[in-house]
MARMI-658185 format. One record per residue (C-alpha): residue number from 1; residue in one letter; x, z, y. Coordinates in Angstrom, 1 decimal, decimal comma. Last residue first. Layout:
<recs>
REC     i   aa        x        z        y
REC   NUM    A        X        Z        Y
...
</recs>
This chain:
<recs>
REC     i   aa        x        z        y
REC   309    X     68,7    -94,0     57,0
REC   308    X     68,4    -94,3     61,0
REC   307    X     71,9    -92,5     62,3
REC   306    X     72,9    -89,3     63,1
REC   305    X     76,3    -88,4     64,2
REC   304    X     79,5    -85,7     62,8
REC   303    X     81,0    -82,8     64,7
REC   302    X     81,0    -78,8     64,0
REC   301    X     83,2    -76,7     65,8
REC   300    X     84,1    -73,2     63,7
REC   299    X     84,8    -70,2     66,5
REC   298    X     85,6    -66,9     64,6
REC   297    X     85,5    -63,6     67,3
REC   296    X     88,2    -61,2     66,8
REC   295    X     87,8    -58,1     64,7
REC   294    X     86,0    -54,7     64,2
REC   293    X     82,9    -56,0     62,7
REC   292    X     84,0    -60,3     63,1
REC   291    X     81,7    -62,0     65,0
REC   290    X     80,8    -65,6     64,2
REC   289    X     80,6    -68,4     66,9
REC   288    X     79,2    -71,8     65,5
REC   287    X     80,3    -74,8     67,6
REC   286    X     79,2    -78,1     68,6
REC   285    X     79,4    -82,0     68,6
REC   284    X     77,1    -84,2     68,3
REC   283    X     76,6    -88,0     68,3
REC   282    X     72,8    -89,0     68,5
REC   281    X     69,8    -90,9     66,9
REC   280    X     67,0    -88,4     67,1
REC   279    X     65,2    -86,3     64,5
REC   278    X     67,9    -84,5     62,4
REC   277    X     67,1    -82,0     60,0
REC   276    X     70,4    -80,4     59,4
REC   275    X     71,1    -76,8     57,2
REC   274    X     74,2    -75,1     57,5
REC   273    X     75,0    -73,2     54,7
REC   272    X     77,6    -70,4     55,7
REC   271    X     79,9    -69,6     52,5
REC   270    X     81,3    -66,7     51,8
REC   269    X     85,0    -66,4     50,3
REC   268    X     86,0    -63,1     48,7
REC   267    X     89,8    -61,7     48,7
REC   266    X     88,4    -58,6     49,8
REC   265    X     84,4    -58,5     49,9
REC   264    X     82,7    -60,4     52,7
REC   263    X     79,7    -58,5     53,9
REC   262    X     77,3    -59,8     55,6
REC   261    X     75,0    -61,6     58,5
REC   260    X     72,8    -64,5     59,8
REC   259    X     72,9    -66,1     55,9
REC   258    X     72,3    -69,1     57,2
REC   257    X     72,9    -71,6     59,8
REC   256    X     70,3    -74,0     61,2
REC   255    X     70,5    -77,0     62,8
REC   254    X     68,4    -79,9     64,2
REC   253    X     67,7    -77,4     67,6
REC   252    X     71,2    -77,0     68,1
REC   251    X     73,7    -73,4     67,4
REC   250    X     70,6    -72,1     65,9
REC   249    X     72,3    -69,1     63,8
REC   248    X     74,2    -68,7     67,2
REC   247    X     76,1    -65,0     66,9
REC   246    X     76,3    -65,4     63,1
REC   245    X     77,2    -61,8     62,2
REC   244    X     80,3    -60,7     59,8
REC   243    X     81,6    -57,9     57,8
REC   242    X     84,5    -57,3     56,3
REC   241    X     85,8    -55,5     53,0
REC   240    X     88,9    -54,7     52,9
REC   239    X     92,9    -55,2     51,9
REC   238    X     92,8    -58,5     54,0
REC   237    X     92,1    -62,4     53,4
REC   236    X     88,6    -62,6     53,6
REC   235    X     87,5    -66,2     54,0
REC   234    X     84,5    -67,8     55,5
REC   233    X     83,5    -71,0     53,9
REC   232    X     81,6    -73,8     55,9
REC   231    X     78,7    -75,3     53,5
REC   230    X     76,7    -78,5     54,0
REC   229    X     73,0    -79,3     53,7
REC   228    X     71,1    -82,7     54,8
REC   227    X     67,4    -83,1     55,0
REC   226    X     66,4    -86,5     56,1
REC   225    X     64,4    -87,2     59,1
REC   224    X     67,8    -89,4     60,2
REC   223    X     70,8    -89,5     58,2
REC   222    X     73,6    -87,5     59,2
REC   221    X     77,0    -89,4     59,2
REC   220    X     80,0    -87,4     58,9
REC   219    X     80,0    -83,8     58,5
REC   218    X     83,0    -82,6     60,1
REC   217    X     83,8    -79,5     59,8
REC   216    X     86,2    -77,8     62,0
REC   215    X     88,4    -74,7     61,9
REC   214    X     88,3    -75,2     58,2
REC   213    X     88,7    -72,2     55,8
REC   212    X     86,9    -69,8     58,4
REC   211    X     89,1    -67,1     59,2
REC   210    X     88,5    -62,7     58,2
REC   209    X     91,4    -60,0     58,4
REC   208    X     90,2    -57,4     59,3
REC   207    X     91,5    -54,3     61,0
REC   206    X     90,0    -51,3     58,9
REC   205    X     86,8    -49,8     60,2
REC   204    X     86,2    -45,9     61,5
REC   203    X     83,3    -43,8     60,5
REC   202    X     82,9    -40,4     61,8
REC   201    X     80,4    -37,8     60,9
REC   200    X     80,1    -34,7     62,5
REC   199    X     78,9    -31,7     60,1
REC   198    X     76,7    -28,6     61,6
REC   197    X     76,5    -25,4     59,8
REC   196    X     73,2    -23,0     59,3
REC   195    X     72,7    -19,7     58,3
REC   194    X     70,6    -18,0     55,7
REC   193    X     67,0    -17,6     54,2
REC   192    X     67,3    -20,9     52,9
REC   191    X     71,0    -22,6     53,8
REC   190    X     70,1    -25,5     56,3
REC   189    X     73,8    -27,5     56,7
REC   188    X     72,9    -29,8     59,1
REC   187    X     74,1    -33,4     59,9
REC   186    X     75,5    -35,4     62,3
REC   185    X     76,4    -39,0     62,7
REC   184    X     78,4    -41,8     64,1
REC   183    X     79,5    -45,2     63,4
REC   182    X     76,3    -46,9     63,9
REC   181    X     76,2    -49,9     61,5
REC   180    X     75,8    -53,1     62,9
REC   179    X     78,0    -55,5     60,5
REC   178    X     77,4    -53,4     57,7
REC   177    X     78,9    -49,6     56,4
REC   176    X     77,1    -47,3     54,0
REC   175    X     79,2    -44,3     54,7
REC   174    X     79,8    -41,2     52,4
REC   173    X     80,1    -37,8     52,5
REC   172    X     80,8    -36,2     49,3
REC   171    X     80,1    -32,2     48,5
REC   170    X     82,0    -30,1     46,3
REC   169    X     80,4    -26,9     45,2
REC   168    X     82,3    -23,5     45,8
REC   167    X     82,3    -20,1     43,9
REC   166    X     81,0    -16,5     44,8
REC   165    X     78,0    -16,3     44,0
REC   164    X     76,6    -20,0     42,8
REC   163    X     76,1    -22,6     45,5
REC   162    X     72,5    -24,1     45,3
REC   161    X     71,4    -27,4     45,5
REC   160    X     70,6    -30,2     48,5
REC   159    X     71,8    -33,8     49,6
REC   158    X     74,4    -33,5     46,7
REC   157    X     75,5    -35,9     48,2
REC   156    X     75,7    -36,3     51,8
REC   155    X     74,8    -39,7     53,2
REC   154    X     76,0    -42,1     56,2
REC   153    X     74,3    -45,6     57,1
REC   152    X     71,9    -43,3     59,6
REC   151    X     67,9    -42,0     60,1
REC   150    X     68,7    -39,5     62,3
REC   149    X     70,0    -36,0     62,6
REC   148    X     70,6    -35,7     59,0
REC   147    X     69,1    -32,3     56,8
REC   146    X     71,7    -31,2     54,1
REC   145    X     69,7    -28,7     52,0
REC   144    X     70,7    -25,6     51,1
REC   143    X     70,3    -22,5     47,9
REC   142    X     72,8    -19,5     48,1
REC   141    X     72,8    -17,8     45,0
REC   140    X     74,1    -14,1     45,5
REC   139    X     77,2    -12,1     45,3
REC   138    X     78,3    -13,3     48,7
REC   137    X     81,4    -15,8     49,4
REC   136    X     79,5    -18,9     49,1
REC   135    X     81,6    -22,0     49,8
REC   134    X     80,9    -25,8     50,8
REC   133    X     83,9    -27,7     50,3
REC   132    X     83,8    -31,5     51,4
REC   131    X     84,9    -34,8     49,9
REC   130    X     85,6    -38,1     52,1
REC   129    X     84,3    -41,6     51,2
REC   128    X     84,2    -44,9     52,6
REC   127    X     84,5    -47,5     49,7
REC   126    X     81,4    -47,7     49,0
REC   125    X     80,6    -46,4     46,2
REC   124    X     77,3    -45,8     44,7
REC   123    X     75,9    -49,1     45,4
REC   122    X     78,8    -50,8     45,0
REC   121    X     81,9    -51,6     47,1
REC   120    X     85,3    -51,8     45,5
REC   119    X     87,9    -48,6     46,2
REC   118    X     91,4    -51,1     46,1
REC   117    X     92,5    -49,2     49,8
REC   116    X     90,0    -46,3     51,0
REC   115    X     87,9    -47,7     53,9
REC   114    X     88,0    -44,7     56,5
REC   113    X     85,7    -42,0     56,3
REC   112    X     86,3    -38,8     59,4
REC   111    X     85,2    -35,5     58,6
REC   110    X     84,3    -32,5     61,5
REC   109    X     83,3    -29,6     60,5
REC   108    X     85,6    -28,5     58,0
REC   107    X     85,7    -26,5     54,6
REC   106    X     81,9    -25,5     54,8
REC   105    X     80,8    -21,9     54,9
REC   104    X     77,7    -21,1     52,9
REC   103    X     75,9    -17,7     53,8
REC   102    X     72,3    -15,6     52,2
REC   101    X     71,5    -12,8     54,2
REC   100    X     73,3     -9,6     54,2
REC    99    X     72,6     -6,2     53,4
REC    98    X     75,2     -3,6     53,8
REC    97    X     74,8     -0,7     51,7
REC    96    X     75,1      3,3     50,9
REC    95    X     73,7      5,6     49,0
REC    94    X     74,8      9,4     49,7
REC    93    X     74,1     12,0     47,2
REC    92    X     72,0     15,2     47,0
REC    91    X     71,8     18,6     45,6
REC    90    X     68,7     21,1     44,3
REC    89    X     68,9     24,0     42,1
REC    88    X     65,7     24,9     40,9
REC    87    X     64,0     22,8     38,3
REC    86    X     67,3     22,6     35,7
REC    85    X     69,5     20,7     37,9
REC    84    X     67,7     19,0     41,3
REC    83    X     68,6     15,6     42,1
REC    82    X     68,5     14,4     45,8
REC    81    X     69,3     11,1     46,8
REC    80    X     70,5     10,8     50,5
REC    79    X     70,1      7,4     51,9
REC    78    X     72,1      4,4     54,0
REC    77    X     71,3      1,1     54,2
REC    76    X     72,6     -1,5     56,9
REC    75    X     70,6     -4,7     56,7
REC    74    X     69,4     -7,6     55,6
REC    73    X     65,8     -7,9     53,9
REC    72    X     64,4     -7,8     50,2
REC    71    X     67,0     -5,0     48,9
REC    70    X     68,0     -4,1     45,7
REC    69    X     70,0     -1,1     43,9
REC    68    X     70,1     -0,1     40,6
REC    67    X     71,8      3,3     40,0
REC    66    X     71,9      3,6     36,3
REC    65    X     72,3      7,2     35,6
REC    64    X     75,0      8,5     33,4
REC    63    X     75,5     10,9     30,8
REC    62    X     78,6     12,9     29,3
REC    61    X     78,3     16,0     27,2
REC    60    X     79,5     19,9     26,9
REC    59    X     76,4     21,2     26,1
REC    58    X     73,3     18,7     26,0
REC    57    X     71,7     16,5     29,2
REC    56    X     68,0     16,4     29,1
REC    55    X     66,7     13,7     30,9
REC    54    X     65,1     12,4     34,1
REC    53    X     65,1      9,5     36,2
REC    52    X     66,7      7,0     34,3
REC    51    X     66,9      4,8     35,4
REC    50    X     67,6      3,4     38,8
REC    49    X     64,6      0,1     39,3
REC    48    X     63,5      2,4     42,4
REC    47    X     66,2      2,3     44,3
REC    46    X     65,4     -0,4     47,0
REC    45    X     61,8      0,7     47,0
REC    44    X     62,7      4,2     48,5
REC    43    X     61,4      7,9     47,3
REC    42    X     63,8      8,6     44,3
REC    41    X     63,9     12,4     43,7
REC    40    X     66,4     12,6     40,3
REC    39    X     65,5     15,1     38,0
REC    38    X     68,5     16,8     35,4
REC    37    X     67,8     19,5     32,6
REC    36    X     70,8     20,9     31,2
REC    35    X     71,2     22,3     27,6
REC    34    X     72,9     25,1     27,5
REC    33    X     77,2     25,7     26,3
REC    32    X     78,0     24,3     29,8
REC    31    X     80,5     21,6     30,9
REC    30    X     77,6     19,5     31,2
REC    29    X     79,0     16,0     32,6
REC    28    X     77,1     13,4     34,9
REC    27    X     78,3      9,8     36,2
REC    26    X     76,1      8,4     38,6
REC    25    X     76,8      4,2     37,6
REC    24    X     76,6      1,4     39,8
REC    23    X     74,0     -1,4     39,4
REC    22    X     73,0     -3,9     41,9
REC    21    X     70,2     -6,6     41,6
REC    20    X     70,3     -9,1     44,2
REC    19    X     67,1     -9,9     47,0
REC    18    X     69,2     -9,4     49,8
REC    17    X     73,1    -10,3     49,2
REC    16    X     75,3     -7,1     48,8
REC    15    X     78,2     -6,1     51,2
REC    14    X     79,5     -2,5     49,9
REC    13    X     77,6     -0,5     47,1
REC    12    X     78,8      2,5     48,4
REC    11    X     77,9      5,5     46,1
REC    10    X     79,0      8,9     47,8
REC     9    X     78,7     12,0     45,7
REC     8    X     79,9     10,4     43,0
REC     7    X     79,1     11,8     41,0
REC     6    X     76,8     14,9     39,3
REC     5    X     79,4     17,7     37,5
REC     4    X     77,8     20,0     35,9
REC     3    X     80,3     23,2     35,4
REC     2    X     79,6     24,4     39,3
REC     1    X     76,1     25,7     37,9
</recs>
């Protein structure tokens, strides 16, 4: 029976994810002049979709056998086959696998955001924004999540999804910055059924470049248990956005300064609406400190009187 020919005898069907269907072919050829009668023994759940499992094989003809192999857990797999030829002559071939779970790699661990020059702020951009490479080198879809350590101005977009076999998906990291911000964060890379990555997040600001208009305002005369408003502008003059905090929004009891905090965009002027409600005949004179995110402190002095209407 050395003219049918059954291989390989060795069918390696090198790394394969778990749960992915894998065909190779068992090539078979009667050399003989007689029909041949072929029966493959399968006795294992990972090769039980190979078909087919018997057939009649005519003279001097080619046939194959789908071997179809699949695997729910990870692993090394190794198996003899055996076929017998005609109902007595019995052989065998080697199966061999490597299971492996489910892997993303991601192109760095560690990504810093820095304000990208003429990017405006929106909602969906915000200026701080850095791209990362996640990559699935297994014949498998790899499905993951991105899970943050904390509740944090940063996001990772696609937050989850699935990485095709073999290809990459980009994903952006973005920062949400504002006057308080934290400008740190991690998050995890949870692949299902799979490994796990960890991304540090860094945020760094731009040197403003952020002045009141008017290093004082005078307001003149205030008149007395009346409500009196004025505005003192704040001024970006750099290449990005800034962010401010009223340090004193009371600076005196009769006064109140609002908004407390924002964002300046560039070139942008905000104005601080001081609000009086004077109720004693005086002269004043005092100061409204703002801080500057990632800057020097802005001092504005204030000075004007109250008198009876």
């Amino acid at each position: 029976m050395h003219q049918v020919v059954i291989g390989p005898s060795t069918i390696d069907f090198g790394e394969v994810a778990i749960r992915t269907v894998n065909t190779k072919p068992l090539v078979i050829v009667n050399h003989l002049d007689i029909h041949v009668f072929i029966q493959i023994e399968i006795d294992c759940r990972e090769l039980r979709q190979s078909l087919p499992l018997t057939q009649v094989i005519p003279p001097r003809t080619l046939s194959k056998v789908d071997v179809v192999f699949e695997s729910q857990k990870a692993g090394v797999f190794q198996r003899s086959v055996v076929y017998t030829v005609n109902n007595h002559i019995k052989q065998h071939i080697n199966i061999l696998a490597k299971i492996v779970a489910p892997e993303i790699s991601i192109s760095h661990s560690d990504v810093i955001l820095k304000p990208t020059l003429g990017v405006p702020q929106t909602y969906d951009s915000t200026g701080y924004s850095e791209v990362i490479k996640l990559t699935n080198r297994t014949n498998g879809a790899a499905e993951f999540t991105w899970r943050p350590d904390k509740i944090s101005p940063f996001a990772v977009r696609p937050s989850q999804g699935t990485v095709e076999p073999h290809s990459t998906l980009n994903c952006e990291v973005l920062y949400f910055p504002s006057v308080s911000s934290p400008l740190d964060a991690v998050f995890t890379l949870d692949v299902v059924e799979g490994n796990t990555e960890r991304l540090n997040c860094i945020a760094e600001f731009a040197c403003p470049a952020v002045k009141f208009v008017e290093r004082r305002l005078g307001v003149g005369v205030l008149p007395l248990h009346v409500p009196h408003k004025v505005n003192a502008a704040l001024k970006n003059t750099g290449h990005h956005h800034s962010f401010f905090q009223v340090l004193n929004p009371q600076p005196t009891p009769f006064c109140t300064v609002k908004p407390e905090s924002g964002c300046i965009p560039v070139g942008g002027i905000v104005n601080l609406e001081l609000s009086f409600f004077a109720v004693d005949i005086e002269k004043f004179d005092f100061k409204i400190d703002v801080r500057i995110r990632g800057g020097k402190k802005q001092t504005l002095r204030v000075g004007g009187s109250v008198e009876p209407p």
